[in-house]
DSSP file (Angstrom, degrees, kcal/mol; ACC not computed):
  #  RESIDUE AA STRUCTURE BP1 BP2  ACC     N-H-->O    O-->H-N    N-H-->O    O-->H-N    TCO  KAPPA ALPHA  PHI   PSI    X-CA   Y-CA   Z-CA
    1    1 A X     >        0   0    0      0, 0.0     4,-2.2     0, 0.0     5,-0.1   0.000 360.0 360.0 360.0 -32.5  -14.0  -15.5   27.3
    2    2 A X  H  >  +     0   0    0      2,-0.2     4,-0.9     1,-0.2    38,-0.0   0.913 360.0  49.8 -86.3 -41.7  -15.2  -12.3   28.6
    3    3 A X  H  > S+     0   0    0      3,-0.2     4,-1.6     2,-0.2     3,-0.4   0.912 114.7  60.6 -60.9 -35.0  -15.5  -13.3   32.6
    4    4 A X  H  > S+     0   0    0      1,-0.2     4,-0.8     2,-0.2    -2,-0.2   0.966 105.9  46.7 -19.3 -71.0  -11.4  -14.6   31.4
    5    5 A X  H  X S+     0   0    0     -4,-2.2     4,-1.7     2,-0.2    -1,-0.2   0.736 110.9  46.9 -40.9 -48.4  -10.9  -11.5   30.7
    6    6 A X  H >X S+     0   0    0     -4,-0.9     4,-1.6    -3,-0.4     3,-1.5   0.999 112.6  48.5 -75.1 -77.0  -12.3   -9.9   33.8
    7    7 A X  H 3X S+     0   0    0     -4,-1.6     4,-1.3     2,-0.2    -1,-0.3   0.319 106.0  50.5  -7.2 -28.8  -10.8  -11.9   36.0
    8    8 A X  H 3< S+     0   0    0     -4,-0.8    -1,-0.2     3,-0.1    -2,-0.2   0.626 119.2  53.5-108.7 -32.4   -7.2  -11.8   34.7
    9    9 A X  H << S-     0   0    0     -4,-1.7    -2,-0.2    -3,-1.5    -3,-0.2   0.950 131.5  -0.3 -35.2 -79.0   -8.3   -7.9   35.0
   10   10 A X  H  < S-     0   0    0     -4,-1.6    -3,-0.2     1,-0.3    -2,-0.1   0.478 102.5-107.9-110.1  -0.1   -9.4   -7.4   38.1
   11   11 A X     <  -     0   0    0     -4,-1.3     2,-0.4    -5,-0.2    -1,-0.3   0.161  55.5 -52.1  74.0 156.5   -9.2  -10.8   40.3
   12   12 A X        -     0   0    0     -2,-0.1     2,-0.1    -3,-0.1    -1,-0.0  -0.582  69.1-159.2 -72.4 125.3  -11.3  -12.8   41.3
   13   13 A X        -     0   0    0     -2,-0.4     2,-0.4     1,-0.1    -2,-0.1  -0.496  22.9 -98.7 -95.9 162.1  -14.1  -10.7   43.3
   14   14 A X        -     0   0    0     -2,-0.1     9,-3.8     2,-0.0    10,-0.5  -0.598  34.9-159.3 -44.3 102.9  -16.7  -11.2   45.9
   15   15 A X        -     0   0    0     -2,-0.4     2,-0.4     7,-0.2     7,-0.2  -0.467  16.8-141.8 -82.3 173.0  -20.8  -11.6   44.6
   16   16 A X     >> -     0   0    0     -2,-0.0     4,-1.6     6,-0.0     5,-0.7  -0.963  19.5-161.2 -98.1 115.7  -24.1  -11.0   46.8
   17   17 A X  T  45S+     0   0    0     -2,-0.4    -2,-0.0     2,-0.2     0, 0.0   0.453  85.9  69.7 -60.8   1.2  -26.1  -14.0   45.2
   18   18 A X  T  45S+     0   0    0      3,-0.1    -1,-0.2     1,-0.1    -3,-0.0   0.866 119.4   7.7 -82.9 -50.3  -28.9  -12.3   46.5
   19   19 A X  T  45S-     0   0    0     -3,-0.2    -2,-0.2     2,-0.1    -1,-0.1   0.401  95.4-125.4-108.6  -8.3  -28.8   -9.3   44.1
   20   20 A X  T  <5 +     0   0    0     -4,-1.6     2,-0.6     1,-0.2    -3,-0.1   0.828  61.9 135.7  41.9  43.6  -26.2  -10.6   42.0
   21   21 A X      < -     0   0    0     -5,-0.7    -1,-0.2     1,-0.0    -2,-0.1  -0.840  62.2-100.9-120.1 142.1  -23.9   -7.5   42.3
   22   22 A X        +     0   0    0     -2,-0.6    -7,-0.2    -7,-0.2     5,-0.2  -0.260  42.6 165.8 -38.0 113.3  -20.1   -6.9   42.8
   23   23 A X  S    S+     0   0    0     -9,-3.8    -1,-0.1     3,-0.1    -8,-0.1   0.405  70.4  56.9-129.1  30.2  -19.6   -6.1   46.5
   24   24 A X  S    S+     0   0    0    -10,-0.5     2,-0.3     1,-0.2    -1,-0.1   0.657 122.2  27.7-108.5   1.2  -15.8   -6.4   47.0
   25   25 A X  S    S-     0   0    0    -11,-0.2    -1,-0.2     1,-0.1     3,-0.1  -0.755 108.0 -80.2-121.3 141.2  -15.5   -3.8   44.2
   26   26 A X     >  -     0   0    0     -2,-0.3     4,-1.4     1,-0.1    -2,-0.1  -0.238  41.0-139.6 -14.3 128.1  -17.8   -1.0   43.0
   27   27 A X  H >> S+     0   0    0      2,-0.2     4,-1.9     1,-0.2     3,-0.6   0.964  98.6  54.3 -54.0 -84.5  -20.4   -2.6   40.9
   28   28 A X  H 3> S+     0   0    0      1,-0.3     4,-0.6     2,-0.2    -1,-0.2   0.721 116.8  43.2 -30.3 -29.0  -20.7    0.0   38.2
   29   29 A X  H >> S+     0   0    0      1,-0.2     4,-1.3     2,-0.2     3,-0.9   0.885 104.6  57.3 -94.3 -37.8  -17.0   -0.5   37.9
   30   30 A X  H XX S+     0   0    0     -4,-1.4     4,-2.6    -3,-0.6     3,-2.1   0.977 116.6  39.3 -48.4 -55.3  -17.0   -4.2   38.1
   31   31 A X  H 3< S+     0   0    0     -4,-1.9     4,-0.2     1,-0.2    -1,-0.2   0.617 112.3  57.1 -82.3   5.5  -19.6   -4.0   34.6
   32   32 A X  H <X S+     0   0    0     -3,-0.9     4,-1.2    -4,-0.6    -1,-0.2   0.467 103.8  48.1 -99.2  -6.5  -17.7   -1.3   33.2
   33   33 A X  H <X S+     0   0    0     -3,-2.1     4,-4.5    -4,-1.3    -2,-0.2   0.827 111.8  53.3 -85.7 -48.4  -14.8   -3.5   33.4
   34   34 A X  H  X S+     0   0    0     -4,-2.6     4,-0.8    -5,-0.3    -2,-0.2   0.767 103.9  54.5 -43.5 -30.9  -17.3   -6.2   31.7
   35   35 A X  H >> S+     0   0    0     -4,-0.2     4,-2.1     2,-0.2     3,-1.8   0.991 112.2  46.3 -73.5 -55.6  -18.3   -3.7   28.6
   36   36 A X  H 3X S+     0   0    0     -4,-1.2     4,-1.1     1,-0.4    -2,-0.2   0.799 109.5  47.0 -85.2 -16.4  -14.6   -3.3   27.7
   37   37 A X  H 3X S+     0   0    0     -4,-4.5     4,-1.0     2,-0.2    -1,-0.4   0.796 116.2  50.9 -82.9  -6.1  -13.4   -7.0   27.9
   38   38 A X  H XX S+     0   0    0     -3,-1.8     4,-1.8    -4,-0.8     3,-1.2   0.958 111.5  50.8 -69.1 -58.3  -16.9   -7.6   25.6
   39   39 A X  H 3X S+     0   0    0     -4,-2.1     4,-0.8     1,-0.2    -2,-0.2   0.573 109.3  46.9 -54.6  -9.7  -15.5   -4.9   23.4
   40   40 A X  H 3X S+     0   0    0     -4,-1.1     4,-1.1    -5,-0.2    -1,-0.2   0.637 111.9  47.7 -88.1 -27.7  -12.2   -6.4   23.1
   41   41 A X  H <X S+     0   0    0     -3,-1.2     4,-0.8    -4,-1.0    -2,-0.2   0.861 113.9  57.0 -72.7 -34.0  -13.5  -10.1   22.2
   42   42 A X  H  X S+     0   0    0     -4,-1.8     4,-1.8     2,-0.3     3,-0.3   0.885 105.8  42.8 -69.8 -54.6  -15.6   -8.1   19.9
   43   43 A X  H  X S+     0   0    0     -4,-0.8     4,-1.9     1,-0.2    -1,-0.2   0.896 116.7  47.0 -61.9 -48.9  -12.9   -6.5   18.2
   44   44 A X  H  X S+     0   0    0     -4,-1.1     4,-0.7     2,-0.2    -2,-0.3   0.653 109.5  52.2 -72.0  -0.6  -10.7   -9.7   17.9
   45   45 A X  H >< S+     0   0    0     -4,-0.8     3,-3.0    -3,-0.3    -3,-0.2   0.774 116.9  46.6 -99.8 -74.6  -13.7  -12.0   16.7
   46   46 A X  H 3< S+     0   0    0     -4,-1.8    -2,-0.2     1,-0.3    -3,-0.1   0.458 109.0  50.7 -39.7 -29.7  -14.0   -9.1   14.1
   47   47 A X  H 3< S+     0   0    0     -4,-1.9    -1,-0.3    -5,-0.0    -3,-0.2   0.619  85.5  99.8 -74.0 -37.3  -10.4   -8.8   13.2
   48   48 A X  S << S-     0   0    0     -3,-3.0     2,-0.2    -4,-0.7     3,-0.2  -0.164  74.8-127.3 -73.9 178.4   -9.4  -12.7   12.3
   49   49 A X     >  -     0   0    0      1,-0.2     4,-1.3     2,-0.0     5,-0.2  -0.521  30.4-173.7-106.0  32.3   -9.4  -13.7    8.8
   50   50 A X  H  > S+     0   0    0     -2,-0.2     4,-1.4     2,-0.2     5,-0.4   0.753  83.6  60.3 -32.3 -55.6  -11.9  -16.8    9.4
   51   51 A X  H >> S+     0   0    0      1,-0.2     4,-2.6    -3,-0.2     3,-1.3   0.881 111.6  47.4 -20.3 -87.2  -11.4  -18.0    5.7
   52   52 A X  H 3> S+     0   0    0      1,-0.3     4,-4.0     2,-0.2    -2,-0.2   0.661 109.9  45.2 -10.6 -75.2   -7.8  -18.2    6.9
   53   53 A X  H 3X S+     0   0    0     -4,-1.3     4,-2.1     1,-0.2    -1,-0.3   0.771 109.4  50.7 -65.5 -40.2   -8.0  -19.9   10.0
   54   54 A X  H <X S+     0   0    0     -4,-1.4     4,-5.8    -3,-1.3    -1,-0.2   0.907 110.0  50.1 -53.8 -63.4  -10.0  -22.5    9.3
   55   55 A X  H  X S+     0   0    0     -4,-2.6     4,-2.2    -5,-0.4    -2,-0.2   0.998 114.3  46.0 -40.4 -60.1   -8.1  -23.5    6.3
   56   56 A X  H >< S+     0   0    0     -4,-4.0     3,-0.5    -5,-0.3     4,-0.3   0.906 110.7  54.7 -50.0 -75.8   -4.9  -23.4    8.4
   57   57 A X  H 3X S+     0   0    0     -4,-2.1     4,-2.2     1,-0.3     3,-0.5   0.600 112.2  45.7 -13.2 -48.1   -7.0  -25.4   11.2
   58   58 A X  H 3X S+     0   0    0     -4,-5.8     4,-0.6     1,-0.2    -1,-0.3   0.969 102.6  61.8 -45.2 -71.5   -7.6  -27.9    8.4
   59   59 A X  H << S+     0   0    0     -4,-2.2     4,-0.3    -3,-0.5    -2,-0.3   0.134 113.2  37.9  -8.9 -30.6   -4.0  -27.9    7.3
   60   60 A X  H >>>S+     0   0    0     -3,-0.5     4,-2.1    -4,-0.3     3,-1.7   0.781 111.2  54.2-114.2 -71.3   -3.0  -29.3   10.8
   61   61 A X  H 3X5S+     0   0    0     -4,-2.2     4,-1.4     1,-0.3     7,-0.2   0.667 106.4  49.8 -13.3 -57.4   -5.6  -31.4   11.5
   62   62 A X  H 3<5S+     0   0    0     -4,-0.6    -1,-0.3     1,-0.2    -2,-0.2   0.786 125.6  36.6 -72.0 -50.7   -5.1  -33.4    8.1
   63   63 A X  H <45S+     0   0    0     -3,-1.7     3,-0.2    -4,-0.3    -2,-0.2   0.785 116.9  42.2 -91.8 -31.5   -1.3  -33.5    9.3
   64   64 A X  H  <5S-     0   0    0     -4,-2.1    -3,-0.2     1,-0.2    -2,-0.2   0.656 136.6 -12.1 -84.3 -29.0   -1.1  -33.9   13.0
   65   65 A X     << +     0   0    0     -4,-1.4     3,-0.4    -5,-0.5    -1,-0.2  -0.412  67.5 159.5-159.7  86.2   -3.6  -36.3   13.7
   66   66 A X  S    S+     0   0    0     -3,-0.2    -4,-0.1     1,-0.2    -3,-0.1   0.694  76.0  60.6-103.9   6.7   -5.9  -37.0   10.8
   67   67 A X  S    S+     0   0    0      2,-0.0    -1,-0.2    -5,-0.0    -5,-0.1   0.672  79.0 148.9 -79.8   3.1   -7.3  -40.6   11.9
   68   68 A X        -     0   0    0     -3,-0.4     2,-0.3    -7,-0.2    14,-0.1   0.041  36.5-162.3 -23.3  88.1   -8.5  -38.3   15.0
   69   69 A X        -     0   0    0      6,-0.0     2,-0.2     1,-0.0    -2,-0.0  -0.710  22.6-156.9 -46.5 122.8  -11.8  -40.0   16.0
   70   70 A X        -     0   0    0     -2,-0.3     2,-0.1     1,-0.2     5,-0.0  -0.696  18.1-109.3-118.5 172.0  -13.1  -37.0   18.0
   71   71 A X        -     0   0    0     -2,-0.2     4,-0.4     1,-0.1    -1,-0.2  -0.264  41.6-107.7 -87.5-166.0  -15.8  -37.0   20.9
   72   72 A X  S    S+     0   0    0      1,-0.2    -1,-0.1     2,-0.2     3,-0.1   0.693 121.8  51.1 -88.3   0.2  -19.1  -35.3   19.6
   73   73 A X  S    S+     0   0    0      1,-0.1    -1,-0.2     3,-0.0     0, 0.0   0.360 112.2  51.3 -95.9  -4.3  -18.6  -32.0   21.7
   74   74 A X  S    S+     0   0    0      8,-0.1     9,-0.5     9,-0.1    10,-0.4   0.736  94.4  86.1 -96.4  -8.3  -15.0  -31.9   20.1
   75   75 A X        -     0   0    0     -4,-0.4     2,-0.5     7,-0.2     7,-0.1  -0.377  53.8-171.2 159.6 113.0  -16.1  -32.3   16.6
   76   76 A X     >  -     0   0    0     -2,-0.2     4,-1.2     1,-0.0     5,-0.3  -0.946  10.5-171.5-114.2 141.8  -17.2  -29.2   14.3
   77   77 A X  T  4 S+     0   0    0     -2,-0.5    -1,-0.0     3,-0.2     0, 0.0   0.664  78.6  63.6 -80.7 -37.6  -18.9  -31.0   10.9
   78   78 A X  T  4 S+     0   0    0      1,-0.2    -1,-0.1     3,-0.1     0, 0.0   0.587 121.2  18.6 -89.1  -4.0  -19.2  -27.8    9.0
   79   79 A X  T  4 S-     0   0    0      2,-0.1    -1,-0.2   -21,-0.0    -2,-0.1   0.836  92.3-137.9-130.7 -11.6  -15.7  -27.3    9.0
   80   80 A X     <  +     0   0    0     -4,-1.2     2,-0.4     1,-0.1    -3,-0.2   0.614  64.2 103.8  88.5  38.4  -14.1  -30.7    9.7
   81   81 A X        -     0   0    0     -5,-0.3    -1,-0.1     1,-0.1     5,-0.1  -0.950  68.0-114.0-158.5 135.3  -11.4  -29.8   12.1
   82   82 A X     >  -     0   0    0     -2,-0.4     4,-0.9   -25,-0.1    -7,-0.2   0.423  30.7-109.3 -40.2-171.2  -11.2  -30.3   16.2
   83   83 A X  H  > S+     0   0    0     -9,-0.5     4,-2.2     2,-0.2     5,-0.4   0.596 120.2  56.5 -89.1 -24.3  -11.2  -27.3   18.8
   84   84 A X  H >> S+     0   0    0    -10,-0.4     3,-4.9     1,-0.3     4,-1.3   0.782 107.1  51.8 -74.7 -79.8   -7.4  -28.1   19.7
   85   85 A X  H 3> S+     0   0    0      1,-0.3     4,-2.6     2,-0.2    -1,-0.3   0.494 109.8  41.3   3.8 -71.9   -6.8  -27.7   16.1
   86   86 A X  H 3X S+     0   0    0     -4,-0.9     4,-1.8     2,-0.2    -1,-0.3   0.669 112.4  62.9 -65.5  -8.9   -8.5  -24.0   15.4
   87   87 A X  H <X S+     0   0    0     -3,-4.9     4,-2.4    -4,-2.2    -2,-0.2   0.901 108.0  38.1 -81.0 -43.4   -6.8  -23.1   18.9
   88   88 A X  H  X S+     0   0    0     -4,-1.3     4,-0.8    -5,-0.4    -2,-0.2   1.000 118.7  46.6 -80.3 -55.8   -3.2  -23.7   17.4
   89   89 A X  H >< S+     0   0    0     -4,-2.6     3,-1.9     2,-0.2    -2,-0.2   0.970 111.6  57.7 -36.2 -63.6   -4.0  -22.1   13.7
   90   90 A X  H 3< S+     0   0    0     -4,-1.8     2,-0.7     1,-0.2    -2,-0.2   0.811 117.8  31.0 -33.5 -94.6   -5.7  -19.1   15.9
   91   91 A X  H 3< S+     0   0    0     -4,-2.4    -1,-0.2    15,-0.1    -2,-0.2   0.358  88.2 130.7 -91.8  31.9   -2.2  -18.6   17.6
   92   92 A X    <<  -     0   0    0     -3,-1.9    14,-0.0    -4,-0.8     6,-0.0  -0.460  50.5-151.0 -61.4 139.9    0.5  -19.6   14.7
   93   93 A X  S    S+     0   0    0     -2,-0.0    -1,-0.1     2,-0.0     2,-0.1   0.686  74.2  71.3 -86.9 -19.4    2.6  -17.4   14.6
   94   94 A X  S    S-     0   0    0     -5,-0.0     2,-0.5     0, 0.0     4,-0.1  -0.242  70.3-135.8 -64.1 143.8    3.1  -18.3   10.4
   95   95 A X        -     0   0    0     -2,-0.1   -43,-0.0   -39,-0.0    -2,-0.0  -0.826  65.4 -22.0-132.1 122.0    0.6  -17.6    7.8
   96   96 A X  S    S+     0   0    0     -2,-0.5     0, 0.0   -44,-0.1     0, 0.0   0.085 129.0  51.5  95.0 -15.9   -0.4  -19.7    5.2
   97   97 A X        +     0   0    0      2,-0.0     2,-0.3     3,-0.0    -2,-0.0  -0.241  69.7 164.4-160.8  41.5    2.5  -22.2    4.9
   98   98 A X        -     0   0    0     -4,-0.1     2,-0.9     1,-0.1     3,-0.2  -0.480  40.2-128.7 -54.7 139.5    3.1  -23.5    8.7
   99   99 A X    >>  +     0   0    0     -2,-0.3     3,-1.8     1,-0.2     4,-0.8  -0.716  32.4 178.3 -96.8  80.6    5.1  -26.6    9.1
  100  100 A X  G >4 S+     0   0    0     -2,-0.9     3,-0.9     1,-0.2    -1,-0.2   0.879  74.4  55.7 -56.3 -47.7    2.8  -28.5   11.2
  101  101 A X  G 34 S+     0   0    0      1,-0.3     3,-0.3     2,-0.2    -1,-0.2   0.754 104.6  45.4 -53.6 -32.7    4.8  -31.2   11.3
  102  102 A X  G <4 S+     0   0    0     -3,-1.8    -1,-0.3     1,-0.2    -2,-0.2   0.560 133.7  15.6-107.1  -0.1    7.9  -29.8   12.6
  103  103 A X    <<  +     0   0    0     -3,-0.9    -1,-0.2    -4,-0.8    -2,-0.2  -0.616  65.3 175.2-148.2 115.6    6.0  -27.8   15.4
  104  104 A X        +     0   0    0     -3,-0.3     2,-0.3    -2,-0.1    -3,-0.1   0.803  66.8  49.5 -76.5 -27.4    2.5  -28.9   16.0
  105  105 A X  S    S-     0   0    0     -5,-0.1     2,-0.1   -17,-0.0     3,-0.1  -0.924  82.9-115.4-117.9 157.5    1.8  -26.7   18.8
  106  106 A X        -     0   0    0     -2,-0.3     2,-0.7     1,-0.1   -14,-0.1  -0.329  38.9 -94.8 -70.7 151.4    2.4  -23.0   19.4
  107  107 A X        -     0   0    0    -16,-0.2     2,-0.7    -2,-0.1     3,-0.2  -0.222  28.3-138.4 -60.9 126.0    4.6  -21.7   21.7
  108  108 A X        +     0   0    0     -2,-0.7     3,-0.4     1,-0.1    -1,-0.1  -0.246  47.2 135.3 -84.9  69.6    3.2  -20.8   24.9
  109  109 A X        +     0   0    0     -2,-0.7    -1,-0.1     1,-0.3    -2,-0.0   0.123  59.0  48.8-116.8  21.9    4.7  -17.4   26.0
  110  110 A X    >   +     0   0    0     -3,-0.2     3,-0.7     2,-0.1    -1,-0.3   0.030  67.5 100.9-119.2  26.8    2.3  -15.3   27.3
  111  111 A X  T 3  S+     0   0    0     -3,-0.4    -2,-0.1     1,-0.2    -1,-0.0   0.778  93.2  48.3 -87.7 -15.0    0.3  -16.9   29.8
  112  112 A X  T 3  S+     0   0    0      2,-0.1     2,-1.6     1,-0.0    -1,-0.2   0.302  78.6 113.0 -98.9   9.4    2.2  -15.3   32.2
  113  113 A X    <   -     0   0    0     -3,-0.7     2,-4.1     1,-0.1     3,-0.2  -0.595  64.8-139.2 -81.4  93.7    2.2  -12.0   30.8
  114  114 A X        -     0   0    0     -2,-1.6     3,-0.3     1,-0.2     4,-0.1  -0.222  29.3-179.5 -73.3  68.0    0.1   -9.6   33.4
  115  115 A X  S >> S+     0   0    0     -2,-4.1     3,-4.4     1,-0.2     4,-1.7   0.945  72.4  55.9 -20.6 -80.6   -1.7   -7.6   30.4
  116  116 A X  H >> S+     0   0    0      1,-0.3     4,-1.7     2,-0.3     3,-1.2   0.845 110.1  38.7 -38.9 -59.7   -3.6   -5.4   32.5
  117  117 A X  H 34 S+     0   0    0     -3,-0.3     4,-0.5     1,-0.3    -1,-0.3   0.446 116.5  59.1 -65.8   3.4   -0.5   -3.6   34.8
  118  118 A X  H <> S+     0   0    0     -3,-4.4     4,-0.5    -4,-0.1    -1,-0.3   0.859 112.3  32.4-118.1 -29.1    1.0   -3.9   31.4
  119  119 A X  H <X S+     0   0    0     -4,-1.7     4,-1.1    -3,-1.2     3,-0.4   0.856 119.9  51.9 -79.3 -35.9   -2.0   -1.5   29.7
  120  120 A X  H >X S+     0   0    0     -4,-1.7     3,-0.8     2,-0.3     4,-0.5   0.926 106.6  52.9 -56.3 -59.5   -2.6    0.6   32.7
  121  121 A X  H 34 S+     0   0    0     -4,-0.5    -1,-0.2     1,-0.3     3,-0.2   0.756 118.4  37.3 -40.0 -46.7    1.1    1.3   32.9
  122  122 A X  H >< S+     0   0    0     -4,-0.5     3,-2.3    -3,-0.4    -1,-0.3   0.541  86.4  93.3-102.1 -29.3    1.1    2.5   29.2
  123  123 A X  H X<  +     0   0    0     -4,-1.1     3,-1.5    -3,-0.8     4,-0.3   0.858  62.5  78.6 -80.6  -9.6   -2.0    4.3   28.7
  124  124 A X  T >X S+     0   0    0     -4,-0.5     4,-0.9     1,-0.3     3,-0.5   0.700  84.9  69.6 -24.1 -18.8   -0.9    7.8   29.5
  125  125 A X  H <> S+     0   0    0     -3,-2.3     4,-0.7     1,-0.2    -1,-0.3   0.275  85.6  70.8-102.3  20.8    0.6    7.6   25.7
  126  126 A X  H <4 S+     0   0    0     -3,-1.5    -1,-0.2    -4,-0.2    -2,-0.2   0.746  93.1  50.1 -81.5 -33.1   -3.1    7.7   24.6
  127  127 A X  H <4 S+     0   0    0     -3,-0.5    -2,-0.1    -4,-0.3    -3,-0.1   0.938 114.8  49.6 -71.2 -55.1   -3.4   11.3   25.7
  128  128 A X  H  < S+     0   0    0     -4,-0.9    -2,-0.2     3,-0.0    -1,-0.1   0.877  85.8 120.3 -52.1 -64.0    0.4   11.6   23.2
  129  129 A X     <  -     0   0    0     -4,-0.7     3,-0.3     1,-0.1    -3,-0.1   0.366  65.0-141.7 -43.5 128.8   -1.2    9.8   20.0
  130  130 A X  S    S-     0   0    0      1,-0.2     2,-0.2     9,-0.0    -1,-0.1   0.512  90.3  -6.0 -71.4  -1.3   -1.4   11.6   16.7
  131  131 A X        -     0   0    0      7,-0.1     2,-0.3    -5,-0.1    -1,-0.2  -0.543  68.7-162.2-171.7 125.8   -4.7   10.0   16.1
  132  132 A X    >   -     0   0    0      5,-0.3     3,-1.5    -3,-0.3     5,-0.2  -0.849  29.0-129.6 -99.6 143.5   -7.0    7.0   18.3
  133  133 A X  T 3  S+     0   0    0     -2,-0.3    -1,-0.1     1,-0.2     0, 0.0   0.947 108.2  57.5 -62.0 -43.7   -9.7    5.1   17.0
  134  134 A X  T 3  S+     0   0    0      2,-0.1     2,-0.3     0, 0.0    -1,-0.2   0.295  90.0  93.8 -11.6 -34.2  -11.9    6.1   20.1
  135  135 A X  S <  S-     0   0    0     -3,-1.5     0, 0.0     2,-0.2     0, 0.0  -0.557  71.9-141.9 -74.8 125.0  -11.5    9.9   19.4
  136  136 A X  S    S+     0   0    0     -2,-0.3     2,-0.7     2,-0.0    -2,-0.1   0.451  81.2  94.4 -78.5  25.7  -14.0   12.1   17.4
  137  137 A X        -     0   0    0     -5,-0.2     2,-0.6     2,-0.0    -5,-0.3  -0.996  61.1-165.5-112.1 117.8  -10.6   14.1   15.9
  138  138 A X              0   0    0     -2,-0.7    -7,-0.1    -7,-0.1    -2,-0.0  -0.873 360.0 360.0 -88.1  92.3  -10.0   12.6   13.0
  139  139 A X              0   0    0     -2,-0.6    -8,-0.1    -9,-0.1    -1,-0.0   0.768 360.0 360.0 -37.6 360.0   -6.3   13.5   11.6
């Protein structure tokens, strides 16, 4: 998730396999790009509601396909619902009382969405903010 990240960030770049460093970019910038997409997976793995999702995850399983024979890498046991499954609960837009039935997948309307120009563009109104988590001034 995190090289995703980096990539959709900064394109794909050039390695040395030799030394295993950035050289079509600054290195140091290349792993500083790397700290913040870890710190952003980090913050979203921390932020869901796992109870939740999982339940939801069930909730469609058990309705969208539940003779689902899965392979054994598709397959979680401990929670008894597929990957495709926790990927569409993860991005329902509904909570608690989707109607799997009458749309079984989520929409897909951001893939196209260039995130990065879209934060760059916008962070100058970090400077503006009456308070960021990031900041030691605490309103």
């Amino acid at each position: 998730m995190i090289d995703t990240l980096v990539q959709d960030a900064v394109g794909a770049q050039r390695f040395n396999g030799l030394i295993g460093e950035c050289v079509s970019m600054p290195h140091a910038d290349y792993e500083a790009v790397r700290d913040a997409a870890a710190a952003i997976l980090e913050r979203v793995v921390r932020a869901v509601d796992w109870p939740r999702l999982l339940r939801e995850a069930s909730f469609r399983h058990d309705i969208v396909h539940p003779d689902h024979e899965p392979e054994a890498r598709d397959w979680n046991l401990s929670t008894g619902v597929c990957g495709e499954c926790l990927a569409e609960a993860m991005l329902a837009d509904d909570m608690g009382a989707q109607d799997w039935k009458r749309t079984p997948t989520t929409p897909r309307e951001n893939g196209s969405t260039d995130w990065p120009a879209t934060v760059a563009r916008n962070l100058h109104h970090r400077d503006n903010a009456h308070w960021h988590p990031y900041t030691d001034a605490r309103p």
